[in-house]
C-alpha positions as CSV (number, residue, x, y, z in Angstrom):
1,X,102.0,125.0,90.8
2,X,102.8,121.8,88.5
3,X,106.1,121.6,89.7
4,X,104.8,121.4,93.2
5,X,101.8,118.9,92.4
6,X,103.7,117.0,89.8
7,X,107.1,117.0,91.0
8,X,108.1,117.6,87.2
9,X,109.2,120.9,85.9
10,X,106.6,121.7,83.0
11,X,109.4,124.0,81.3
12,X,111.8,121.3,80.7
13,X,112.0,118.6,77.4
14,X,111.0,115.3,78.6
15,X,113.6,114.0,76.3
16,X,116.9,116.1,76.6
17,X,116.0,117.9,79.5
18,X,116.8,121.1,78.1
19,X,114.6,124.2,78.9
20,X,111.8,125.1,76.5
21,X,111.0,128.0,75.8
22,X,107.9,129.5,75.3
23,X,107.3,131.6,72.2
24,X,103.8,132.3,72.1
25,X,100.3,132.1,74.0
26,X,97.0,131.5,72.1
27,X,94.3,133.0,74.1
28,X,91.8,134.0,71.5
29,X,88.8,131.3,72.4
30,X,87.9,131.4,68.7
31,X,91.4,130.7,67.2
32,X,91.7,127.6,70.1
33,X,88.1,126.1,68.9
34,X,89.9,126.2,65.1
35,X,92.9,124.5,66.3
36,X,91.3,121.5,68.4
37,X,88.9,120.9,65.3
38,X,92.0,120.4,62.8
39,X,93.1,118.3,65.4
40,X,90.0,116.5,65.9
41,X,89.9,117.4,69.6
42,X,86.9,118.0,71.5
43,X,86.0,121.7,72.1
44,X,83.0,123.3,74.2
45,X,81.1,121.7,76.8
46,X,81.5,118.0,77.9
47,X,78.3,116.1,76.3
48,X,76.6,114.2,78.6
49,X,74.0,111.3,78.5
50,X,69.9,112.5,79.6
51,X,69.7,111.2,83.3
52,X,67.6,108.6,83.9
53,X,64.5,108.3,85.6
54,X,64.2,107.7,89.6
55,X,63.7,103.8,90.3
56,X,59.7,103.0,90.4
57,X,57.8,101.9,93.2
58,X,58.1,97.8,91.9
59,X,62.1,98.3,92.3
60,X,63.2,95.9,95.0
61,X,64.7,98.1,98.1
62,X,67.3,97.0,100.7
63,X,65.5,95.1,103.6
64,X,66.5,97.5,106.7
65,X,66.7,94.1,108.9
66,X,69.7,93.2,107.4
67,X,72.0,95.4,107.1
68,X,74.9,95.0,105.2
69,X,77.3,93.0,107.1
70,X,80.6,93.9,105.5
71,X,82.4,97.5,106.6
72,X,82.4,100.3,104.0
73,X,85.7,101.5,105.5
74,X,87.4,98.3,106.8
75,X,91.3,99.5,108.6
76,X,94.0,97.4,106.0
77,X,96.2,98.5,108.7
78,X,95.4,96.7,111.7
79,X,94.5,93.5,110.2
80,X,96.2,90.2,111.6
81,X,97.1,87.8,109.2
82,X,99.0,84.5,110.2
């Protein structure tokens, strides 16, 4: 599947283009923790900040009269330029 999405072959040395081999598989959960703390990797869950609070009834809000005059999705494709 990464050769497909990555049009690389995951097997082979960036370098000399040989073929690596692999010699061992760490699946043990534990034993990866240990390893990405010696490394000073992050491990477990993504941290992320509290969410804030919704927006409070003095928070200015888009006038629906004017609507926003530029297109979200404008087509680069079809524009003429002289």
């Amino acid at each position: 599947m990464i050769r497909q999405a990555w049009h690389t072959d995951p097997l082979e040395c960036p370098e000399c283009h040989k073929t690596i081999r692999i010699i061992a598989v760490i699946d043990n959960p534990s034993v990866i923790e240990k390893i990405l703390r010696h490394l000073n990797l992050g491990c477990g869950p993504a941290k992320f900040a509290p969410a804030r609070p919704p927006p409070s009834a003095d928070t200015p809000q888009p006038d629906p009269q004017f609507p926003i005059d530029s297109d979200p999705m404008p087509d680069y494709e079809n524009v003429i330029t002289n």
